[in-house]
C-alpha positions as CSV (number, residue, x, y, z in Angstrom):
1,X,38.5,-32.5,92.3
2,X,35.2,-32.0,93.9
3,X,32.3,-35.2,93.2
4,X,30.1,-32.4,91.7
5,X,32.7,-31.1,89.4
6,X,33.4,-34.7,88.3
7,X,30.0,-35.2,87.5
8,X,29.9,-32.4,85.1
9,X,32.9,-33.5,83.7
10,X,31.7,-37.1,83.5
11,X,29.2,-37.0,80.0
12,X,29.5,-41.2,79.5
13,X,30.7,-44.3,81.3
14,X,32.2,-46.4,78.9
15,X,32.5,-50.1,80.5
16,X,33.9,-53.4,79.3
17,X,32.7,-55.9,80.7
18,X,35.0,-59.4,81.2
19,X,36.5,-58.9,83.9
20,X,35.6,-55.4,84.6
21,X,31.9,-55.0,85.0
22,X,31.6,-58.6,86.0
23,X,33.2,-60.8,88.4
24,X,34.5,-64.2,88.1
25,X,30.5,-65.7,87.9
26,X,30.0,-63.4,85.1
27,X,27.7,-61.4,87.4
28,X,27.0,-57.5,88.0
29,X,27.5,-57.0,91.3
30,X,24.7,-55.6,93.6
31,X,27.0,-52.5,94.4
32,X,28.2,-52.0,91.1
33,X,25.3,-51.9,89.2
34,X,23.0,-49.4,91.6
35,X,26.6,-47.1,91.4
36,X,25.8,-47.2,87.4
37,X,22.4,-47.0,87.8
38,X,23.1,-44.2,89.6
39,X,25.5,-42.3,87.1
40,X,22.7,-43.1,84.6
41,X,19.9,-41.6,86.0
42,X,21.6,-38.3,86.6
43,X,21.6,-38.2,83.0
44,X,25.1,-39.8,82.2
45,X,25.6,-42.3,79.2
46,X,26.4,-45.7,79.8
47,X,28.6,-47.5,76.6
48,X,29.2,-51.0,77.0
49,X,31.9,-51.7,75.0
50,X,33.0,-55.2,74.5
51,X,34.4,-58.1,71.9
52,X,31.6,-60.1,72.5
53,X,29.2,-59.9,69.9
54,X,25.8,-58.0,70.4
55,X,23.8,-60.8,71.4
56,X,26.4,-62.1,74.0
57,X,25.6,-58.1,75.7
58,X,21.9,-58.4,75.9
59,X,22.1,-59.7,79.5
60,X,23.6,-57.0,80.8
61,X,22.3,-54.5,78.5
62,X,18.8,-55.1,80.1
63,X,20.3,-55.5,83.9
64,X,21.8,-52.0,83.1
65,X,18.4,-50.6,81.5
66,X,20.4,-49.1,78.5
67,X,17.4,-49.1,75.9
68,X,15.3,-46.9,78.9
69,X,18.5,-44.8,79.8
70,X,19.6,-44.0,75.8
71,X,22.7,-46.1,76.3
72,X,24.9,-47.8,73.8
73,X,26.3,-50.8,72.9
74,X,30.0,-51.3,70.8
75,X,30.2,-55.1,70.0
76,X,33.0,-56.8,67.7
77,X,32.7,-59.1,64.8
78,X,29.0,-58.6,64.3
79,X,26.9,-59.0,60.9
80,X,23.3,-59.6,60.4
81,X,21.2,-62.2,58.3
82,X,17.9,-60.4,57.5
83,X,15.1,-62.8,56.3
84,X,17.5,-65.7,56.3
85,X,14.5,-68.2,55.5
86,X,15.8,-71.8,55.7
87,X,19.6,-70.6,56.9
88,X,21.5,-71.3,53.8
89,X,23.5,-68.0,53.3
90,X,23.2,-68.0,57.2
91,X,25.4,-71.3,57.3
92,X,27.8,-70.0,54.5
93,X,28.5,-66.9,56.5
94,X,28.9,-68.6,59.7
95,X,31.5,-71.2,58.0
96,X,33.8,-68.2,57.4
97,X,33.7,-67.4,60.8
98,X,31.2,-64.5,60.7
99,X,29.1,-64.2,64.1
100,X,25.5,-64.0,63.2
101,X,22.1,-62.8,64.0
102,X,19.6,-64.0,61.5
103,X,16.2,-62.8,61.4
104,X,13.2,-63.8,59.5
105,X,9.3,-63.5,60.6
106,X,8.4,-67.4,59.4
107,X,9.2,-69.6,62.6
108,X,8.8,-72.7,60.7
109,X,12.0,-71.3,58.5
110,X,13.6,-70.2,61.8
111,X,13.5,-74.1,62.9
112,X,14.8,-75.5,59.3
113,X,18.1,-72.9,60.0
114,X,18.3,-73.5,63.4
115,X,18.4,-77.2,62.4
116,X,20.8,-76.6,59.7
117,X,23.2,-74.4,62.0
118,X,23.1,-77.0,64.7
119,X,26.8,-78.7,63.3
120,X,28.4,-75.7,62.0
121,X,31.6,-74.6,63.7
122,X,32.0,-71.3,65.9
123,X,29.9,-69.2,67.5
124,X,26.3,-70.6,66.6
125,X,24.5,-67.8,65.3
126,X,21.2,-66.7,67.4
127,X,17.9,-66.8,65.9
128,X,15.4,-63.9,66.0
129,X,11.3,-64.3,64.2
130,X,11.2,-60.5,64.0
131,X,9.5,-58.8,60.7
132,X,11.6,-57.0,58.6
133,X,10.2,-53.6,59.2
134,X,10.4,-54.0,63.1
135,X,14.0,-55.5,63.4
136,X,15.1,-55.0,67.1
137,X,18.3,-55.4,68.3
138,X,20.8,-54.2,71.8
139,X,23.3,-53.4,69.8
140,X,24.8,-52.2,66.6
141,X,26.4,-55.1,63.6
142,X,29.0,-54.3,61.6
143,X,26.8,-55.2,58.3
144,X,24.0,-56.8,57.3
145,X,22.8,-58.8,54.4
146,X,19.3,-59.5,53.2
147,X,19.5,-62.3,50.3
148,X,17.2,-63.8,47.6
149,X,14.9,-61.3,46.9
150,X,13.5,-61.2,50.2
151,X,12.9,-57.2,50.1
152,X,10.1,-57.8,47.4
153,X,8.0,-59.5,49.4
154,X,7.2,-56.1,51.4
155,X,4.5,-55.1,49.3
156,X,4.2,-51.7,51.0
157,X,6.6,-49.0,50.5
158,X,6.2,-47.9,53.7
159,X,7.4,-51.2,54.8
160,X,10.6,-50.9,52.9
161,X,11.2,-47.3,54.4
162,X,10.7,-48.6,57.9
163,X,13.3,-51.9,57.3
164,X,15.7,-49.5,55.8
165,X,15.5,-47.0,58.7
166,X,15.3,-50.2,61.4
167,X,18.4,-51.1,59.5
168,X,20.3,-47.6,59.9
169,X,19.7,-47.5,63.7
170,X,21.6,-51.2,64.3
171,X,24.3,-51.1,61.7
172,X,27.3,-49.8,63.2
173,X,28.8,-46.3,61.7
174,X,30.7,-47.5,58.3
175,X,29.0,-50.4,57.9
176,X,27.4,-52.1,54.9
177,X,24.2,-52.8,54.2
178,X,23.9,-55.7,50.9
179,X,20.8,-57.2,49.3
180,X,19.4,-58.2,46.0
181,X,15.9,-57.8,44.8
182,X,14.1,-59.5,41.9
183,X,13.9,-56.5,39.0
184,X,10.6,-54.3,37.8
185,X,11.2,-55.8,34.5
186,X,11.5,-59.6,35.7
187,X,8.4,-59.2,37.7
188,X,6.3,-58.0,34.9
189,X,7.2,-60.4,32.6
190,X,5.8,-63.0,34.8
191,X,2.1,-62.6,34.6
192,X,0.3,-65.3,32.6
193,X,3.5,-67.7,33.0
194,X,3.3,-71.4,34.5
195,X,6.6,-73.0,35.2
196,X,6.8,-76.8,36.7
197,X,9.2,-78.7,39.1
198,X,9.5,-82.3,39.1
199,X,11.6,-84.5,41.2
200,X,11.8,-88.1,41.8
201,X,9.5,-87.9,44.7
202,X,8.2,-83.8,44.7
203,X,6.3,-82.4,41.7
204,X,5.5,-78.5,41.4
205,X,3.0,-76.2,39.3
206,X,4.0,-72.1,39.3
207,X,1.1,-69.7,38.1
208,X,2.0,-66.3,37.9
209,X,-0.2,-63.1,37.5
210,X,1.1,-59.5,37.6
211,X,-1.0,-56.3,38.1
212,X,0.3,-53.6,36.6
213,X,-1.5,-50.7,38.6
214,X,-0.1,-52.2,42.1
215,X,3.4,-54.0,40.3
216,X,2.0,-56.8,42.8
217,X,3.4,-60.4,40.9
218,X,1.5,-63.4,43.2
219,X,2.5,-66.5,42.6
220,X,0.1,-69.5,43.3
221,X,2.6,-72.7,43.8
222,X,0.5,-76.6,43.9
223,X,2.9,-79.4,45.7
224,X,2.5,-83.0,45.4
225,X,4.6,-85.4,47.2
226,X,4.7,-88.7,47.0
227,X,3.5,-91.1,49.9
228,X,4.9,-94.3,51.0
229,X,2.2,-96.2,49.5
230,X,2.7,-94.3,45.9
231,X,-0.3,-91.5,46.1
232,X,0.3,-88.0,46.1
233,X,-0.1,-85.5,48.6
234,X,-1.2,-81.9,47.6
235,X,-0.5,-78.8,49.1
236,X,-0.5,-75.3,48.1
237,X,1.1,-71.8,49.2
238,X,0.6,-68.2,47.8
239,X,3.4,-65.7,47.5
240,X,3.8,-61.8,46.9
241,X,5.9,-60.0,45.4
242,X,6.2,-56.2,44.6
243,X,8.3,-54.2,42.1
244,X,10.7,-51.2,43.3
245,X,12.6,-49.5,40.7
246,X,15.9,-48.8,41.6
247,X,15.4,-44.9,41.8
248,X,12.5,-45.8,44.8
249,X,15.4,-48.1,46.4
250,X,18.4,-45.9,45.9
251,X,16.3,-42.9,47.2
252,X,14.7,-44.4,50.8
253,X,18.2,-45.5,51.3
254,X,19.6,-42.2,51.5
255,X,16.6,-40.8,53.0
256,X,17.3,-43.3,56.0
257,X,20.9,-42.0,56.2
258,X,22.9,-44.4,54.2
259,X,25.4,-43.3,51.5
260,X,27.5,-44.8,48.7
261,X,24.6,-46.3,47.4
262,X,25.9,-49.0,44.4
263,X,23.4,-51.3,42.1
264,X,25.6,-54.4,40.0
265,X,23.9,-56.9,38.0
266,X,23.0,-60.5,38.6
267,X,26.2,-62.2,39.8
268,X,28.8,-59.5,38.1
269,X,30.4,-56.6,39.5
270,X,28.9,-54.2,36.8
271,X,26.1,-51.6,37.1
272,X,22.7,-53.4,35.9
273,X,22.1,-53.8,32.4
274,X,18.8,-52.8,31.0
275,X,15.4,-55.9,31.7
276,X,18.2,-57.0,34.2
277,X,16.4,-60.2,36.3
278,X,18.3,-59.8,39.4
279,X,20.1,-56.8,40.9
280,X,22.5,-56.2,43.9
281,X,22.3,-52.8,45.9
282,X,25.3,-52.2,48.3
283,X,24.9,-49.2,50.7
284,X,27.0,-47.7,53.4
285,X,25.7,-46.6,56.7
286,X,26.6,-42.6,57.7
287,X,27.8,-41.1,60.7
């Protein structure tokens, strides 16, 4: 066959890449990756297709200029942690031998996970401070989950519309997208309460306010902890949330190309009963 007639023919070059794209130092050759390079800028796709998992493909993702050439990447065994905060559900997952990428946009709650993760067995998962709206990845993961009400505090609907589209573009064809949110009807109730939580050594005041015309619930949170020499210290912290009903939800999902789109109540696997607190949204990312 003549090389121009193979070109034609040629639309992608898929390429493992232990033992096949690299040699025994792990490296792209010289040769080998100007040849790709090539291929690529004649308009070819390159695939790497491998069982590491995305992160592990970065490297030679970049070397291979795959985001500037519309490549892909096909990478085993991957899930993602969105907004993992402190790295508890992060640690769970990685116990049961899921390899992770967890993402939240607080680097002070990146280093208490990273600190938590440091002991757990497996593949350490790899930390990313990324907002949830601009989540940026190599590669595709085979789900992601996004825990603890974590979606509410996006208190723009465009925000929301952008994480669930970021979302479509780096879960993997078939796979699951799982979070929770706190409920319209929990959040309302809020406004006026005060709630306080006191330990031996920790002692916290909640104030809650809701505004109906924005479904904005801010939470103003006082801290005292207790010094070595018996005072107190004080510190405070603010939080937002906003409400979504789950029509908004249900309906940016499938307007960012996910299907199957499933709401359960808090901790059952039932649809939502009515002034439910908590409730679960499953969703499954289309071809």
């Amino acid at each position: 066959m003549e090389g121009r007639e193979a070109d034609m023919r040629a639309k992608a070059l898929v390429l493992d890449i232990d033992g096949t794209l690299t040699n025994s130092g792990k490296e792209i050759a010289p040769a080998t990756q100007a040849c790709i390079l090539d291929a690529l800028e004649r308009g070819h796709k390159g695939v790497l297709a491998s069982g590491r998992p995305a992160h592990g493909c970065g490297r030679y993702a970049r070397e291979l200029e795959l985001e500037r050439y519309g490549g892909y990447l096909l990478s085993h065994n991957g899930a993602r942690s969105v907004a993992c905060g402190t790295g508890e559900m992060t640690a769970i997952l990685t116990r049961r031998g899921y390899e992770l990428i967890a993402v939240d946009g607080s680097p002070d709650m990146l280093a208490q996970a990273r600190e938590k993760a440091a002991d757990l067995p497996g593949e350490p998962p790899v930390f990313l401070n990324q907002n949830m709206p601009e989540l940026d990845l190599y590669g595709t993961v085979d789900a992601a989950v996004c825990c603890l009400d974590s979606l509410n505090y996006l208190t723009s609907p465009k925000d929301v519309q952008k994480c669930f589209q970021r979302l479509r573009l780096f879960i993997a064809p078939g796979g699951v997208l799982v979070f929770d949110v706190n409920s319209a009807a929990k959040l309302a109730a809020l406004d006026g309460q005060i709630f306080l939580d006191e330990g031996e050594d920790v002692y916290c005041v909640w104030r809650t306010e809701y505004e109906k015309r924005s479904r904005i619930c801010s939470y103003w949170m006082d801290i005292f902890t207790r010094r070595e020499d018996g005072g107190w210290n004080r510190a405070g912290e603010e939080h937002r949330q906003r409400a979504y009903t789950v029509e908004e939800l249900r309906a940016w999902l499938m307007d960012a190309g996910f299907t199957r789109v499933r709401t359960y109540g808090d901790c059952r696997m039932s649809a939502p009963r009515e002034n439910e607190q908590r409730i679960y949204f499953s969703a499954v990312r289309g071809a």
